[in-house]
MIDOSE-1310 file (N, C-alpha, C; in nm, 2 decimals, decimal comma, always signed):
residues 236
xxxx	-6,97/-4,93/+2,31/-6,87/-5,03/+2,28/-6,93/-5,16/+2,24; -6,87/-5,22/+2,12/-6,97/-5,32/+2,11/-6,88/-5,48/+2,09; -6,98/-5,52/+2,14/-6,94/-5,70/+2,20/-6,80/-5,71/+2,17; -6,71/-5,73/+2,04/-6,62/-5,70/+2,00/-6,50/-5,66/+2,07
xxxx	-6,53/-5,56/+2,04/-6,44/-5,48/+2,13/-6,40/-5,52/+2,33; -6,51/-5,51/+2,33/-6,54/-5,56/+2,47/-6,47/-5,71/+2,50; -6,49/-5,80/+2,41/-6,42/-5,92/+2,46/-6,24/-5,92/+2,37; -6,20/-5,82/+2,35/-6,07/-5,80/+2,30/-5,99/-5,70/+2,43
xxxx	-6,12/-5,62/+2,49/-6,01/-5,59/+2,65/-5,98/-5,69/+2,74; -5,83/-5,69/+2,78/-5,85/-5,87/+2,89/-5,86/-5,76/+3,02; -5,96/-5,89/+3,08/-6,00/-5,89/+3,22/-5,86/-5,87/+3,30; -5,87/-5,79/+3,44/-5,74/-5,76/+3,51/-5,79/-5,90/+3,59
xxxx	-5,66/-5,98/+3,61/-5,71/-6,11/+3,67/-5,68/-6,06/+3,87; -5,73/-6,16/+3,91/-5,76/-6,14/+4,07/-5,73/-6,24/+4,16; -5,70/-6,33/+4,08/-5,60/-6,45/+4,18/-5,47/-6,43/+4,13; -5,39/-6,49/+4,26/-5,28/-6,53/+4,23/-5,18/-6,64/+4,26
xxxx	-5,05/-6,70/+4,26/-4,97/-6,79/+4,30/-4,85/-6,71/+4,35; -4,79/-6,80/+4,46/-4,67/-6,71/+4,50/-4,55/-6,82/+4,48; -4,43/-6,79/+4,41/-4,32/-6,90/+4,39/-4,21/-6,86/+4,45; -4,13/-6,93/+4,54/-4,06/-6,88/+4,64/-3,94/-7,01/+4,58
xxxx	-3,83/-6,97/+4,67/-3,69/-7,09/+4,61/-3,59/-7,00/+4,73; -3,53/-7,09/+4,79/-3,41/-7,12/+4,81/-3,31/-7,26/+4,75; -3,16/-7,23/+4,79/-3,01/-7,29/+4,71/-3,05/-7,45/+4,76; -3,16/-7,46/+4,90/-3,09/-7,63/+4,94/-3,21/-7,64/+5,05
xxxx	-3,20/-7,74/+5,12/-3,28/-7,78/+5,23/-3,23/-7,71/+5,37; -3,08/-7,72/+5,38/-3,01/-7,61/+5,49/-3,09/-7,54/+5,49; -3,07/-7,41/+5,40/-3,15/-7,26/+5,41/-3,31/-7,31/+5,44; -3,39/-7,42/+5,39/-3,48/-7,44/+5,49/-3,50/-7,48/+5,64
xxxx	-3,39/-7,55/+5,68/-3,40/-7,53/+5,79/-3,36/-7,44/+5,90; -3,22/-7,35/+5,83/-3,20/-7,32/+5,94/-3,22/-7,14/+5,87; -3,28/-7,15/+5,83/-3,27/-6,95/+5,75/-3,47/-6,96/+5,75; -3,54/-6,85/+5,70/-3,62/-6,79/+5,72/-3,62/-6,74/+5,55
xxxx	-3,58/-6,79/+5,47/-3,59/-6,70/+5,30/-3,72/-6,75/+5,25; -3,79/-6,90/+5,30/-3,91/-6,91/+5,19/-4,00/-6,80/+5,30; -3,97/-6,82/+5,44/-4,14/-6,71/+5,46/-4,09/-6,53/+5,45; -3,99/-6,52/+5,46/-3,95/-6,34/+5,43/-4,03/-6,36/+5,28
xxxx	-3,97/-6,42/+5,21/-4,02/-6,43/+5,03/-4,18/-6,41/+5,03; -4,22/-6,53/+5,09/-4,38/-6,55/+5,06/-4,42/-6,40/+5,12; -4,41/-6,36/+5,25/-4,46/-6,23/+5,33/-4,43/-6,13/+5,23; -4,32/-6,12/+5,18/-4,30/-6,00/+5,08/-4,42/-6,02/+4,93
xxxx	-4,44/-6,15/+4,88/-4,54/-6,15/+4,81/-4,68/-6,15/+4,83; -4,69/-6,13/+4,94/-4,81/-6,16/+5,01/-4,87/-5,95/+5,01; -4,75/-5,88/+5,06/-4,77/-5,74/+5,09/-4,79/-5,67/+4,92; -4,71/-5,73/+4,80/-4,75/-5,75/+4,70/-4,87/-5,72/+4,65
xxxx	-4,94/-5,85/+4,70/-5,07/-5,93/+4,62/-5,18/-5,88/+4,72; -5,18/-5,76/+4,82/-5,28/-5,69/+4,87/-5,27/-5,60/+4,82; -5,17/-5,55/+4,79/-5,17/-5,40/+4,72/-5,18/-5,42/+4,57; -5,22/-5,53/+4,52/-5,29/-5,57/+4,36/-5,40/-5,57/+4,40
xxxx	-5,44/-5,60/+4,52/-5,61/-5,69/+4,52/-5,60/-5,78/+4,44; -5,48/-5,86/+4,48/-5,47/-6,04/+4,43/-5,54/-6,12/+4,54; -5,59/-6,26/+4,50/-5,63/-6,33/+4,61/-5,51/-6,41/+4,57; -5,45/-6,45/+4,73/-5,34/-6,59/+4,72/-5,44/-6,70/+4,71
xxxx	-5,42/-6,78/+4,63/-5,48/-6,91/+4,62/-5,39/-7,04/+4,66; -5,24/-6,99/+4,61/-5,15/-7,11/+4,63/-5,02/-7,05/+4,66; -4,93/-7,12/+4,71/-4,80/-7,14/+4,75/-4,72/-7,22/+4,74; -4,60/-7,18/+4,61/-4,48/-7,36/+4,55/-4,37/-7,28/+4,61
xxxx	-4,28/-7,41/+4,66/-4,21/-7,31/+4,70/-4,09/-7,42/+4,66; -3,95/-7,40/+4,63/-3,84/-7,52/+4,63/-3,72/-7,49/+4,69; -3,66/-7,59/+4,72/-3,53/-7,59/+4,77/-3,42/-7,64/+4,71; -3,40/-7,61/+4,63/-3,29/-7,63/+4,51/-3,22/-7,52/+4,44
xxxx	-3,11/-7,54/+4,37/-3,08/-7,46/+4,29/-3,13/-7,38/+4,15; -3,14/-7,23/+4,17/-3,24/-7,19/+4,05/-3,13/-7,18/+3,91; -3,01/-7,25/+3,88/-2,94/-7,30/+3,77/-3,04/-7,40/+3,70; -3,15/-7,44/+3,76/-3,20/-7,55/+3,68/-3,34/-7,55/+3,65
xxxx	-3,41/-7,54/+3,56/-3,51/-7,50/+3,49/-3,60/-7,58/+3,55; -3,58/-7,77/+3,56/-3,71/-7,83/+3,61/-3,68/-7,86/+3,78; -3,80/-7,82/+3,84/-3,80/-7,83/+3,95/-3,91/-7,87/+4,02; -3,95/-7,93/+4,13/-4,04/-8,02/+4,16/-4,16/-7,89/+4,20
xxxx	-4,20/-7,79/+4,30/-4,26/-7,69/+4,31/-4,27/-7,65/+4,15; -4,16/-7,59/+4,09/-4,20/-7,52/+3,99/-4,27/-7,60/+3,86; -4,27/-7,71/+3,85/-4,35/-7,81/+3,75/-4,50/-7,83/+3,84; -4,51/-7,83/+3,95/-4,65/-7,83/+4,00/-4,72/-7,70/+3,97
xxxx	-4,67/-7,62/+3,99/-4,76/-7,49/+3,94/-4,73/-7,47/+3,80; -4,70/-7,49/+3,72/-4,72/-7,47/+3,58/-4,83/-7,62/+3,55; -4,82/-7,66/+3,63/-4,94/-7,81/+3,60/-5,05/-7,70/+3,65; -5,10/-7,65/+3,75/-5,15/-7,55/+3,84/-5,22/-7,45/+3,74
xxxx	-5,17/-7,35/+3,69/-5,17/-7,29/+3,61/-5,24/-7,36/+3,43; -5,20/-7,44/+3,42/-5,27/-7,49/+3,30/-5,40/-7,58/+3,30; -5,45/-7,55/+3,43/-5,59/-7,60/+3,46/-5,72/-7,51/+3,45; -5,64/-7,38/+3,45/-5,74/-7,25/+3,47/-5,68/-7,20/+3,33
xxxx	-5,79/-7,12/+3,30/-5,82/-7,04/+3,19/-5,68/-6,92/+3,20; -5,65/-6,92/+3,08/-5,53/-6,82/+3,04/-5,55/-6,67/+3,09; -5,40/-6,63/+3,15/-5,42/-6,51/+3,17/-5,47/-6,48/+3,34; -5,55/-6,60/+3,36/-5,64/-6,56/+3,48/-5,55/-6,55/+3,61
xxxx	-5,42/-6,61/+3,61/-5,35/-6,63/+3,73/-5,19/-6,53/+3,73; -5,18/-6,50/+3,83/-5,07/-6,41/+3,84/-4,96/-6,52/+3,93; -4,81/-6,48/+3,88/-4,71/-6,58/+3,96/-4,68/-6,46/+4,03; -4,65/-6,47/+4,15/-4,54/-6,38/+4,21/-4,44/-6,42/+4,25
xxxx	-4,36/-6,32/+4,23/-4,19/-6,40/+4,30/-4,15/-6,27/+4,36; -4,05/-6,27/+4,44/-4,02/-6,20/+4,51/-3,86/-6,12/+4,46; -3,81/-6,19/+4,37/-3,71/-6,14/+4,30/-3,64/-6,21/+4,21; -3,60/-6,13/+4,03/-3,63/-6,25/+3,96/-3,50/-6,36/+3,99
xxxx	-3,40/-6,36/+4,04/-3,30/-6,42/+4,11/-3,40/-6,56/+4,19; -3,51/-6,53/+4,23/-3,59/-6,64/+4,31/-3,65/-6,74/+4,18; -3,63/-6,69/+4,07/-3,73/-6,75/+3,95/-3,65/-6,87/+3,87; -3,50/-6,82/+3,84/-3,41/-6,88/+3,76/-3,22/-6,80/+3,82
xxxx	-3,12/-6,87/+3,82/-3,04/-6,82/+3,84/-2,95/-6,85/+3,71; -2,99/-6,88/+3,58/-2,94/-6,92/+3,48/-3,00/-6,84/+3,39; -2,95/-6,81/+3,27/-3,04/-6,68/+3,18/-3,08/-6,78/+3,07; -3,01/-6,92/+3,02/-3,10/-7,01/+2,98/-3,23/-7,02/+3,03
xxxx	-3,21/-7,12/+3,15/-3,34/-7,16/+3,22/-3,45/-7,04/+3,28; -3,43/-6,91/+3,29/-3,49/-6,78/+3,24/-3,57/-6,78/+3,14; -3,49/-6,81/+3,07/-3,56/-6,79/+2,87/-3,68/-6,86/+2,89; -3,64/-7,02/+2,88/-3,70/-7,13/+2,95/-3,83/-7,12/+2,98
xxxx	-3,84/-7,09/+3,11/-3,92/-7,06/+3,18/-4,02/-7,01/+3,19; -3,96/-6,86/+3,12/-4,09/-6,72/+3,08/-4,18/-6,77/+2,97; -4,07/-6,89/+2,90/-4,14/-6,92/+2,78/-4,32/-7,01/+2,80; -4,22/-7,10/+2,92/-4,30/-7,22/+2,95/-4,42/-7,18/+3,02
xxxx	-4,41/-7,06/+3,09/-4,47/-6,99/+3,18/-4,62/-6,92/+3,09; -4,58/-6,85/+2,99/-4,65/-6,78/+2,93/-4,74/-6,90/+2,85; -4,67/-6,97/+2,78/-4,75/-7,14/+2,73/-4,89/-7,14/+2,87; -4,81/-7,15/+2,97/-4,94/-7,21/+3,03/-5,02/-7,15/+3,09
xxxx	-5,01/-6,98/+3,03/-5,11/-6,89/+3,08/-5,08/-6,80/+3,22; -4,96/-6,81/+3,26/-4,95/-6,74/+3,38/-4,86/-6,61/+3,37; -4,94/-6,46/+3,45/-4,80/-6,36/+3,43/-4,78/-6,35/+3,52; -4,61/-6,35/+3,50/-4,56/-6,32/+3,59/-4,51/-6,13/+3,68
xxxx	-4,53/-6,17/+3,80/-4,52/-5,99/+3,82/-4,42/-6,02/+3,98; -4,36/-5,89/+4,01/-4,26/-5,91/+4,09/-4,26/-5,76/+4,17; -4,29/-5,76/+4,30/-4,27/-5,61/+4,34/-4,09/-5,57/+4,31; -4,01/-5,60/+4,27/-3,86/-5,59/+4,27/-3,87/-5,57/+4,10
xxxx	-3,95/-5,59/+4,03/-3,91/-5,53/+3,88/-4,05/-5,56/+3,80; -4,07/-5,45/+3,71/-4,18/-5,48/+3,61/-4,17/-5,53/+3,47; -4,22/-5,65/+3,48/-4,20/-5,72/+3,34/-4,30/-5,67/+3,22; -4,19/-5,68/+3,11/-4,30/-5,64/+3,03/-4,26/-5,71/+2,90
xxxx	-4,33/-5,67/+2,75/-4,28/-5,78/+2,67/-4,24/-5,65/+2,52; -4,23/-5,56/+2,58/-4,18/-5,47/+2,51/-3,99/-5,48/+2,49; -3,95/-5,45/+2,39/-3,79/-5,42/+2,33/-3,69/-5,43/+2,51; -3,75/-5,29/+2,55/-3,66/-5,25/+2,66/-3,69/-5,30/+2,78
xxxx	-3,81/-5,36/+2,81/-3,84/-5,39/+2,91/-3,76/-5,59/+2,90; -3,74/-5,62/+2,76/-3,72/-5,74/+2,80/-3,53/-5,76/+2,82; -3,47/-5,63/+2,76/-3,37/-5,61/+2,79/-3,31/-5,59/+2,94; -3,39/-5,49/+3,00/-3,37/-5,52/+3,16/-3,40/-5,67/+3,18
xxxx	-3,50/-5,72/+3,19/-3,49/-5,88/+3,27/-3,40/-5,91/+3,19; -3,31/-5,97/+3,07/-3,22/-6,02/+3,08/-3,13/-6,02/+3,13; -3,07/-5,87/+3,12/-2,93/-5,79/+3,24/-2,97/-5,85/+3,38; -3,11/-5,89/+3,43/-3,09/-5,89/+3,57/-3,10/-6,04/+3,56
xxxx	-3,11/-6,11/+3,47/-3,11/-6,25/+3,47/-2,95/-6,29/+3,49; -2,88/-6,23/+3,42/-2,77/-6,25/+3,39/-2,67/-6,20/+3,49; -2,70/-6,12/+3,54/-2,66/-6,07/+3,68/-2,67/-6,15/+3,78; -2,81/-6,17/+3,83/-2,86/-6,31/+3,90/-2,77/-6,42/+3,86
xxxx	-2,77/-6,48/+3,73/-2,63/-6,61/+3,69/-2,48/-6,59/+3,74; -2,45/-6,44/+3,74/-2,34/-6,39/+3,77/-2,31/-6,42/+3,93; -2,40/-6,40/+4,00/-2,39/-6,40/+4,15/-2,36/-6,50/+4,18; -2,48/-6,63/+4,15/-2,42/-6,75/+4,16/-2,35/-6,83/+4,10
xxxx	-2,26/-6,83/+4,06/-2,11/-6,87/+4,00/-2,04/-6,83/+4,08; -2,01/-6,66/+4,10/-1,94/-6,61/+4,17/-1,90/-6,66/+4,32; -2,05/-6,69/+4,37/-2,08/-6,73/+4,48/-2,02/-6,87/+4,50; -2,02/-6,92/+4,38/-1,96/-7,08/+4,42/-1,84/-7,07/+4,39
xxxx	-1,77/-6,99/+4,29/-1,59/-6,96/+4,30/-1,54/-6,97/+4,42; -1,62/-6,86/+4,54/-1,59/-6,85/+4,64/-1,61/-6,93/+4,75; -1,69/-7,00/+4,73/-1,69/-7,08/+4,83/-1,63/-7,22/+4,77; -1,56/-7,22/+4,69/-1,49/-7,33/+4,63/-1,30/-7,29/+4,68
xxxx	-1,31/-7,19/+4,67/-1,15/-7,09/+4,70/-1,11/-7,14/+4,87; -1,28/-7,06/+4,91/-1,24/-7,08/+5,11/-1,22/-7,23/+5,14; -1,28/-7,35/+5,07/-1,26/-7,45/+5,11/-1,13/-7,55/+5,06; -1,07/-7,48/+4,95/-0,92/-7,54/+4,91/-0,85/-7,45/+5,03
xxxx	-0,84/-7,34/+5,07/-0,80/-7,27/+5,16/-0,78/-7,35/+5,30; -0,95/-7,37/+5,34/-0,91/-7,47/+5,46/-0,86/-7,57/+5,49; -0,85/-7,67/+5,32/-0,80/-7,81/+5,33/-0,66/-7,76/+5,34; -0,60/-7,65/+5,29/-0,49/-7,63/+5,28/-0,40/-7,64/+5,41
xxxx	-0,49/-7,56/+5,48/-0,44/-7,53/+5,64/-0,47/-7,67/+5,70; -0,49/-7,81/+5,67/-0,52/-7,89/+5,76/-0,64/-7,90/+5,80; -0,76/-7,89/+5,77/-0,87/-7,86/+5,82/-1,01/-7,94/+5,72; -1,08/-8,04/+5,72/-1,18/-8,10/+5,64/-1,26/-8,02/+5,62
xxxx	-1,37/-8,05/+5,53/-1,45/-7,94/+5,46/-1,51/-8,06/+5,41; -1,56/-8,14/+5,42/-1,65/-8,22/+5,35/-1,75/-8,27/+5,48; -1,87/-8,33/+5,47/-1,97/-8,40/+5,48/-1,90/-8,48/+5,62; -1,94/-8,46/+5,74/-1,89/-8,51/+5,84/-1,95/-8,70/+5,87
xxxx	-1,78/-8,74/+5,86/-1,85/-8,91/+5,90/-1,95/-8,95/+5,98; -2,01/-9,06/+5,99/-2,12/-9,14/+6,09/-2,01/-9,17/+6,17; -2,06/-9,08/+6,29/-2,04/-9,10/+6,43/-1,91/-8,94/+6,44; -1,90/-8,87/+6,37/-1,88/-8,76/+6,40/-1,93/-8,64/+6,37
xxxx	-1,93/-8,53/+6,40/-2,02/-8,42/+6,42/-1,93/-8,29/+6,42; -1,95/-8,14/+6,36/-1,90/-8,07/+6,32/-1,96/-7,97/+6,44; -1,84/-7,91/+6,51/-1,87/-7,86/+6,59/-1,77/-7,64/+6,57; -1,85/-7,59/+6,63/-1,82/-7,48/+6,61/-1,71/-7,41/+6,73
xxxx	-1,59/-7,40/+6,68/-1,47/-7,29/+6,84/-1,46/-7,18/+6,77; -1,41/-7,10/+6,85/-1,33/-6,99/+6,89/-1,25/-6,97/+6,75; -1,15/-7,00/+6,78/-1,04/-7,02/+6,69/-1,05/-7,07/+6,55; -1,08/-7,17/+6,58/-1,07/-7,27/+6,40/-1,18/-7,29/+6,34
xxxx	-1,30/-7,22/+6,36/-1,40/-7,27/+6,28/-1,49/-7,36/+6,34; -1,54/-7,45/+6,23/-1,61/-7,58/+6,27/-1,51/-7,69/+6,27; -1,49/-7,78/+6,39/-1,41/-7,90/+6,40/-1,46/-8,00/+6,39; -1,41/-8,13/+6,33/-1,48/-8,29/+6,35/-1,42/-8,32/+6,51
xxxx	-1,60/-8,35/+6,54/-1,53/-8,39/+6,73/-1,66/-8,54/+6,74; -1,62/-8,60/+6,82/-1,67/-8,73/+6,81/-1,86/-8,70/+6,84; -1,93/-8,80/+6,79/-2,13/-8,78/+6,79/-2,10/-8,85/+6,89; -2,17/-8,87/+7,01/-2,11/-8,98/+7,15/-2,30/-8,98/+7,16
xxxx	-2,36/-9,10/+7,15/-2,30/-9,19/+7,16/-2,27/-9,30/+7,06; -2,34/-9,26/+6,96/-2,29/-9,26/+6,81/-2,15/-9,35/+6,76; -2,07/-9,24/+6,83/-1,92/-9,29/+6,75/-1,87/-9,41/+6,88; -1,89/-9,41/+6,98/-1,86/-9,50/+7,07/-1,92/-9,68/+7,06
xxxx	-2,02/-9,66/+6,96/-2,07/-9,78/+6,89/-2,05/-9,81/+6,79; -2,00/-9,72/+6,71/-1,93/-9,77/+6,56/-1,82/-9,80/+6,62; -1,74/-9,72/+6,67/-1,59/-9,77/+6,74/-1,58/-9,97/+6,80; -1,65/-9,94/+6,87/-1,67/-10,08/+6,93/-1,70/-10,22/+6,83
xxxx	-1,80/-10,16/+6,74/-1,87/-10,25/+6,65/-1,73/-10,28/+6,52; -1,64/-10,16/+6,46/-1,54/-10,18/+6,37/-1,47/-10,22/+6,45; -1,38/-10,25/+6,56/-1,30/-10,31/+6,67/-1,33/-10,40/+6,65; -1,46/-10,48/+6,67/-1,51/-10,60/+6,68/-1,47/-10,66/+6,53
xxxx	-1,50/-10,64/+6,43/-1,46/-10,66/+6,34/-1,32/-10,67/+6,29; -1,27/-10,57/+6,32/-1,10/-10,54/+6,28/-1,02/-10,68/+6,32; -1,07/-10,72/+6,46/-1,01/-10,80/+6,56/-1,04/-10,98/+6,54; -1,19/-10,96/+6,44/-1,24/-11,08/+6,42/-1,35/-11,16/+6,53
xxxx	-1,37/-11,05/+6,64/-1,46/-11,08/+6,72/-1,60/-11,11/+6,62; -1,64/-10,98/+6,59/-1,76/-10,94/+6,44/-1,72/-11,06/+6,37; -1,80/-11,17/+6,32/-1,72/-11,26/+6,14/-1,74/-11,21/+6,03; -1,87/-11,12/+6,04/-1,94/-11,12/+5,88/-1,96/-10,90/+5,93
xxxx	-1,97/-10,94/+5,76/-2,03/-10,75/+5,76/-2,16/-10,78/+5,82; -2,25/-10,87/+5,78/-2,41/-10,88/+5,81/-2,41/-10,89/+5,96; -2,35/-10,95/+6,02/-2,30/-10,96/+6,17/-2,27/-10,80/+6,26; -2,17/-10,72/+6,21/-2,15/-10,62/+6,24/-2,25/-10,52/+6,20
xxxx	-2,33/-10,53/+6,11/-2,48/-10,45/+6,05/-2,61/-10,44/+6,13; -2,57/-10,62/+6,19/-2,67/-10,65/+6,31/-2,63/-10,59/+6,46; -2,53/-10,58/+6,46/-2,48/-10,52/+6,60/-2,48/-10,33/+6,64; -2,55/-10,27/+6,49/-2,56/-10,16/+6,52/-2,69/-10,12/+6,51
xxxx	-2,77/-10,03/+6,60/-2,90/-9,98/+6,62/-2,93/-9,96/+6,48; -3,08/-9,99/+6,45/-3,14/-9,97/+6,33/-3,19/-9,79/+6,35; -3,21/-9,72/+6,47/-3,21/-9,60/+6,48/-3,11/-9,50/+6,47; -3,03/-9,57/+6,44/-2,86/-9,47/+6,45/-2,82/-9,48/+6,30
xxxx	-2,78/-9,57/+6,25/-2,72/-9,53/+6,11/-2,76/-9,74/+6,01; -2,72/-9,69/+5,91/-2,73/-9,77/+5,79/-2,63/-9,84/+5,77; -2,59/-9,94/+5,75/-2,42/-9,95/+5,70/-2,46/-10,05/+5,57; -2,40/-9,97/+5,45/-2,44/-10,06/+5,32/-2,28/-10,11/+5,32
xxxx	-2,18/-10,07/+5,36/-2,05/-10,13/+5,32/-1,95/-10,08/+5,40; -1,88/-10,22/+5,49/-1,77/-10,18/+5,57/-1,68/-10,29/+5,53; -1,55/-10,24/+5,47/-1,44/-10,32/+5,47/-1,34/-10,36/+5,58; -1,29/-10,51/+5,58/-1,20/-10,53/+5,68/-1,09/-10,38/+5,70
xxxx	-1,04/-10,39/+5,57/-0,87/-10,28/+5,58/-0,99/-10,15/+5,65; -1,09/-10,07/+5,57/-1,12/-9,99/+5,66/-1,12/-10,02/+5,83; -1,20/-10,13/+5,83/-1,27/-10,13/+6,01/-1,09/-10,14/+6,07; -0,97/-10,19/+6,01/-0,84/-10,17/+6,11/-0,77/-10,10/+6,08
xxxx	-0,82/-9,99/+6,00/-0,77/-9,86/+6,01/-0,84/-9,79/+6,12; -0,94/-9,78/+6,08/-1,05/-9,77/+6,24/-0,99/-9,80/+6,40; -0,99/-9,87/+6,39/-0,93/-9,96/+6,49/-0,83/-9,90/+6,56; -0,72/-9,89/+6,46/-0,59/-9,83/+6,50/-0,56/-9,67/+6,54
């Protein structure tokens, strides 16, 4: 075989990157998806005889192409020689949840020298092979839409019945019963000092907003803006 030839077979490369994503910071704290993910690409990338070199991982939604993890490893990736680095993902739903940002991506991906491989499907850049990853791209986009219909339906549902669904105020706290779900029940001791502190105001005790700003722990909460009519609705 001569020189030629030889440098026209590509090397099987031997490192790799693992790209992991969850929807938000919640699922990081209270779920376990970036280390199930990473572990599943980890059991992967021994049975390649990949070396893990790095770990991006994000917490956002994969509707969106630029992402702070995923712009660091495509920086990552365009520092080493083409070809040499393998991405893993754990499923392509983990990669892009939009079949735009998909497109996107594989594009930007391949630009900077990195393939992508996934124990859940094999990519390839043949007719049919690129027709499955689209269907499952598009599938993937499907889910999450779907998923937000739904959790857009259950929460007109709840307001319906009397029940909040939004972002619980400073100095209350969302608590979980029996019966109804999660309830707003007072943060103590939290709400017992905003109480006091908007009283004080409402009443004219407080003079100034800057006054009532000063009267609440710099450890507890922020207050960029309290109006009189609010604080004596408060009040009342």
């Amino acid at each position: 075989m001569n020189a030629q030839n030889q440098q026209s077979i590509a090397t099987k490369p031997t490192r790799a990157v693992i790209y992991t994503r969850v929807s938000g910071a919640k699922q990081v704290r209270e779920g376990d998806g970036l280390a199930s993910q990473e572990n599943r690409c980890r059991e992967y990338a021994t049975y390649k005889d990949y070396d893990v070199v790095e770990v991006f991982s994000d917490d956002m939604s994969g509707k969106f192409e630029r992402r702070p993890a995923m712009d660091r490893m495509l920086a990552f990736l365009r520092l080493h020689p083409r070809n040499s680095i393998v991405v893993i993902i754990d499923d392509i739903s983990r990669f892009a949840r939009n079949v735009q940002a998909h497109i996107k991506l594989r594009e930007t991906l391949a630009d900077a020298g990195g393939i992508l491989e996934s124990p859940s499907i094999e990519f390839g850049e043949d007719s049919d092979s690129r027709l499955v990853e689209h269907m499952l791209a598009s599938v993937a986009q499907h889910q999450r839409e779907k998923n937000a219909e739904q959790t857009s339906n259950r929460m007109k549902g709840r307001m319906m019945n009397g029940y909040t669904v939004f972002a619980a105020p400073i100095g209350y706290k969302y608590k979980k019963t029996g019966a109804h779900g999660k309830l707003l029940t007072r943060d103590e001791p939290l709400a017992s000092i905003i109480q006091e502190g908007l009283e004080g105001y409402a009443t004219g005790r407080i003079a100034s907003q800057a006054e009532l700003k000063r009267s609440f722990p710099k450890t507890c909460l922020t207050v960029k803006s309290v109006s009189r009519r609010s604080a004596t609705s408060s009040a009342a």
